[in-house]
C-alpha positions in Angstrom: -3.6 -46.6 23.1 -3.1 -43.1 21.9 -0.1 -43.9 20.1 -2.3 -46.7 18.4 -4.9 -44.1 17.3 -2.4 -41.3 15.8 -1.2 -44.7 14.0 -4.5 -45.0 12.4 -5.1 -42.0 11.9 -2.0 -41.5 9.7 -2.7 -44.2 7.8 -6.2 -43.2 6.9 -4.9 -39.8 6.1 -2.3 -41.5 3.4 -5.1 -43.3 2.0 -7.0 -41.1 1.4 -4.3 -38.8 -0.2 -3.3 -41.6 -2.5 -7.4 -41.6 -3.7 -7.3 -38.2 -4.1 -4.3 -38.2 -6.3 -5.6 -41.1 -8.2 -8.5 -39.5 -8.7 -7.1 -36.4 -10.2 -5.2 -37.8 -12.9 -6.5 -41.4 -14.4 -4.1 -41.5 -17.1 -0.4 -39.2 -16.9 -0.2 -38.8 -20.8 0.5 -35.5 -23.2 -2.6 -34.4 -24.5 -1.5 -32.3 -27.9 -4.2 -30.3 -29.8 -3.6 -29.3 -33.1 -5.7 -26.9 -34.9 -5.9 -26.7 -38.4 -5.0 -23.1 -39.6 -4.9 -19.9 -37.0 -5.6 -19.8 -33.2 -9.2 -18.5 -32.7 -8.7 -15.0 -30.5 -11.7 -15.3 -28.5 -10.6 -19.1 -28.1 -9.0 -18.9 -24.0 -7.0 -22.4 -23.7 -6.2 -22.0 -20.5 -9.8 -23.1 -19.8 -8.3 -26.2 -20.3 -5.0 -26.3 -18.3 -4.0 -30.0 -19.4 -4.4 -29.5 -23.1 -1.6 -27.7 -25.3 -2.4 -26.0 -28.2 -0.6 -25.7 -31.6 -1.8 -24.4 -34.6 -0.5 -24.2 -38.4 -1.4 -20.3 -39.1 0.1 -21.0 -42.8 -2.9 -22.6 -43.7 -5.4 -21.1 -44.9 -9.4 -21.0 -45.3 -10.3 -21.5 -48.8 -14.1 -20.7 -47.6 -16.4 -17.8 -49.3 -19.1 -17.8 -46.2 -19.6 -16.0 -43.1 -18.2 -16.6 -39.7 -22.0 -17.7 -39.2 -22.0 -19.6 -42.3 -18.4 -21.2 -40.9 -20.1 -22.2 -37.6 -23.1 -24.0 -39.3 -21.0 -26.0 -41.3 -19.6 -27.0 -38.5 -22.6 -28.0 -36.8 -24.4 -29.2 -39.7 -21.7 -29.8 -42.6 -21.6 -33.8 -41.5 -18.2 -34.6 -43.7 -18.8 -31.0 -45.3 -15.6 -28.4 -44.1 -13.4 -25.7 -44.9 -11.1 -26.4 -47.4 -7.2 -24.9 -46.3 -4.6 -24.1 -48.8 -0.8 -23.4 -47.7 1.8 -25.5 -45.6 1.8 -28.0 -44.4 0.9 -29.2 -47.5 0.6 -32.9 -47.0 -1.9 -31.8 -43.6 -4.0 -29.9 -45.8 -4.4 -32.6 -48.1 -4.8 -35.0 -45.0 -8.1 -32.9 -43.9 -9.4 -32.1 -47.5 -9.6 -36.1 -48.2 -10.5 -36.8 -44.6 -12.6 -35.6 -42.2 -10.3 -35.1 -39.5 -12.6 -33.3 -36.7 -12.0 -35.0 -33.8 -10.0 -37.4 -34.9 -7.0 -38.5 -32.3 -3.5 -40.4 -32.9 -2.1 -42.0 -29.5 1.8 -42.1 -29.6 3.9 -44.1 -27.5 7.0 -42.1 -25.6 9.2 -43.1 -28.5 6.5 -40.8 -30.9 5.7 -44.4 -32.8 2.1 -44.5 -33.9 0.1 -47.2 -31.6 -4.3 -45.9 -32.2 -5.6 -43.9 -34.1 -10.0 -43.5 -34.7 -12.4 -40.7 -33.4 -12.8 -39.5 -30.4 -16.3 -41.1 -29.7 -18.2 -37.5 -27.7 -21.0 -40.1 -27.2 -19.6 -42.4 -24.9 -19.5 -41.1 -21.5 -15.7 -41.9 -20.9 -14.0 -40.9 -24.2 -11.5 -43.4 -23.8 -13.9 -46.1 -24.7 -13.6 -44.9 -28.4 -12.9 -47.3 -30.7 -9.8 -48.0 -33.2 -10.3 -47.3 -36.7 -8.5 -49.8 -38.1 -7.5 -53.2 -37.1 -9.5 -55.0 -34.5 -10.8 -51.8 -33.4 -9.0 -51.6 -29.6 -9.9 -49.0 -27.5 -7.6 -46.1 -26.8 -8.3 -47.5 -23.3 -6.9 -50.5 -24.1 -3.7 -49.6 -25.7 -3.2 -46.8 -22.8 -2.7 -49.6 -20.3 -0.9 -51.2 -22.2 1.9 -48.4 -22.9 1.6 -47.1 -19.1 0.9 -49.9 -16.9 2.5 -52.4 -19.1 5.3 -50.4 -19.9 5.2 -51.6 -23.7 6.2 -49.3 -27.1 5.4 -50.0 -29.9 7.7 -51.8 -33.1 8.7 -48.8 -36.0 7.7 -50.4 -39.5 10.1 -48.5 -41.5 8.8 -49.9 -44.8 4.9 -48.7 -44.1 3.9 -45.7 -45.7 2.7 -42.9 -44.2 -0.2 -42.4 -46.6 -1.9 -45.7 -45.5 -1.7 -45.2 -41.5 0.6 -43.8 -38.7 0.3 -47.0 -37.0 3.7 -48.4 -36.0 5.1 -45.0 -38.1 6.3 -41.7 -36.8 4.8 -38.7 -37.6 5.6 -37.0 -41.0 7.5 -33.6 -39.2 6.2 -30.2 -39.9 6.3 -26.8 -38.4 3.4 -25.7 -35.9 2.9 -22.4 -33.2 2.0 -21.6 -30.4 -0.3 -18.6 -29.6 3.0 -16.9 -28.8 4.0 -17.6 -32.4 6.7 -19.5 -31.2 7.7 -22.5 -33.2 7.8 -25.8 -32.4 8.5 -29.4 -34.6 5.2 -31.6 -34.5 7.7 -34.7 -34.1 9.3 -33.1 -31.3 6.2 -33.3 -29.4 4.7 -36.3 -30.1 8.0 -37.7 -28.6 8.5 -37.7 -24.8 8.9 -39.5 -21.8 5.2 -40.7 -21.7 2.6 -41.4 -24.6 0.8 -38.3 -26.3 -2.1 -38.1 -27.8 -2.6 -35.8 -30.5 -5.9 -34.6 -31.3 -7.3 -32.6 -34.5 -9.9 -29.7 -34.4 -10.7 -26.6 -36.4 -11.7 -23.5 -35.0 -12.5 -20.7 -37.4 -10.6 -17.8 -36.2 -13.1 -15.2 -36.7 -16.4 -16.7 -34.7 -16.9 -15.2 -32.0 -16.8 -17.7 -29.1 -18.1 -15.3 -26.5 -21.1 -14.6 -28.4 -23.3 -16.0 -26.1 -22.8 -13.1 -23.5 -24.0 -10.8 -26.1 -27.3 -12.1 -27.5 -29.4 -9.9 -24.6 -27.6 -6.7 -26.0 -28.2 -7.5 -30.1 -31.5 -5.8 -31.2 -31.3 -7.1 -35.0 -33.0 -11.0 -35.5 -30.4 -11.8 -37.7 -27.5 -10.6 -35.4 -29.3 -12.4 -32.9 -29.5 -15.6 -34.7 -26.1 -15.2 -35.7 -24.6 -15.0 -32.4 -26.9 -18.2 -31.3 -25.4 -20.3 -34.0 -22.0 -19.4 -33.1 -22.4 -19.8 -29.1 -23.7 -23.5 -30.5 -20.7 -24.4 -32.9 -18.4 -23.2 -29.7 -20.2 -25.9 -27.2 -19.3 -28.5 -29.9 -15.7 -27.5 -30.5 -15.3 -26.8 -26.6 -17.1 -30.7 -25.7 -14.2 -32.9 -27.0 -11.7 -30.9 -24.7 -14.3 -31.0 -21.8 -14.5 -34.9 -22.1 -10.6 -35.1 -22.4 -10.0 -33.2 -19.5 -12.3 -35.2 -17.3 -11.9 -39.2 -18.7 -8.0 -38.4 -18.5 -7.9 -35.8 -15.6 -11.0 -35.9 -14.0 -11.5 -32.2 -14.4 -14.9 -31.1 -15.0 -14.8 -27.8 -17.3 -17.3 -25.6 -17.9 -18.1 -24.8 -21.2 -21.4 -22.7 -21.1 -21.9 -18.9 -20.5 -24.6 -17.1 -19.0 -25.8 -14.1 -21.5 -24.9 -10.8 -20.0 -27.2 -8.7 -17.9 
């Protein structure tokens, strides 16, 4: 009888460990972000331990505002964003004839384009955002298909890269870390599981922290400023919260409390 009980017992324990891990991780993709210009200094990745970040520092702002100008076009600009000059030269042209924020490419493990649309931050699983083009699949859809149906997707040699990067690889280019170490953009779209890469834009020189001083600013104007920066951070830092937790199941924090 005992030996029946520390039978059940075991199994209930491996069941529920198999949950747990389940749990954790929905989806066992790369998640690559890829910011457009220099890495933000008051920016702290590692608030979001499942995401890597490269950035293209040879690009550069064309903008004549602000850092609080920067952060309300960001919050209010609609299609309306910083132009960049420099290299990559073909990405800069890429975001000055598209809006790009938020917008994802799902590779399959061979680095072959398979979705591509905007992260939908309305939807309360992010992976219900729909396909651009095409039939307009969700990058749910075409996840289980490359993970749990083990399928990749056919390279189209003859397609050109300016109409999609469906079925096409990605046109290679130089990107850092915030190590400044160097790193191909085809190299890491390419691995042993599918990656999805995912645009954003982070001025470097708002102040992402802010929030924690708006008790200590005296001037309305410094005060405002420092409000509409803490803002424009919640909406750059909510596409990586709903990443982390739709893929991972990691909820993140992304809001300070003001300073005493």
């Amino acid at each position: 009888m005992n030996n029946l009980k520390l039978i059940k017992t075991i199994l209930v324990l491996i069941l529920f460990i198999s949950f747990n891990n389940n749990a954790q991780e929905q989806y066992k993709i790369n998640i690559v972000m890829l910011g457009i210009g220099s890495h933000n200094p008051t920016f702290n990745g590692q608030q979001f331990p499942d995401l890597k970040y490269y950035y293209t520092p040879e690009l550069i702002s064309q903008a004549k505002v602000d850092k609080t100008g920067k952060a309300l076009v960001n919050l209010f600009g609609g299609d309306t964003r910083e132009i960049f000059e420099g290299e990559p030269a073909h990405l800069a042209k890429w975001w000055d004839e598209k809006n790009l924020k938020n917008y994802a490419v799902l590779f399959d493990k061979n680095g072959v384009g398979a979705w591509h649309g905007y992260l939908n931050l309305d939807e309360d699983d992010i992976l219900d955002s729909d396909a651009e083009w095409g039939d307009h699949e969700l990058l749910k859809d075409i996840l289980e298909q490359l993970i749990e149906d083990n399928e990749n997707i056919e390279l189209d040699v003859d397609k050109n890269n300016d109409e999609s990067l469906l079925e096409r690889e990605m046109p290679d280019f130089s990107v850092e870390t915030i190590n400044n170490e160097k790193k191909s953009i085809k190299y890491l779209v390419k691995s042993d599981k599918p990656t999805l890469l995912v645009i954003f834009q982070m001025p470097k020189d708002v102040d992402l922290n802010a929030q924690k001083k708006m008790e200590k600013e005296k001037s309305v104007g410094g005060f405002l400023g420092n409000v509409v920066q803490t803002t424009a951070k919640q909406t750059w830092l909510r596409v990586m919260q709903k990443i982390e937790f739709s893929v991972f199941k990691k909820e993140i924090k992304i809001y300070d409390e003001p300073e005493d």
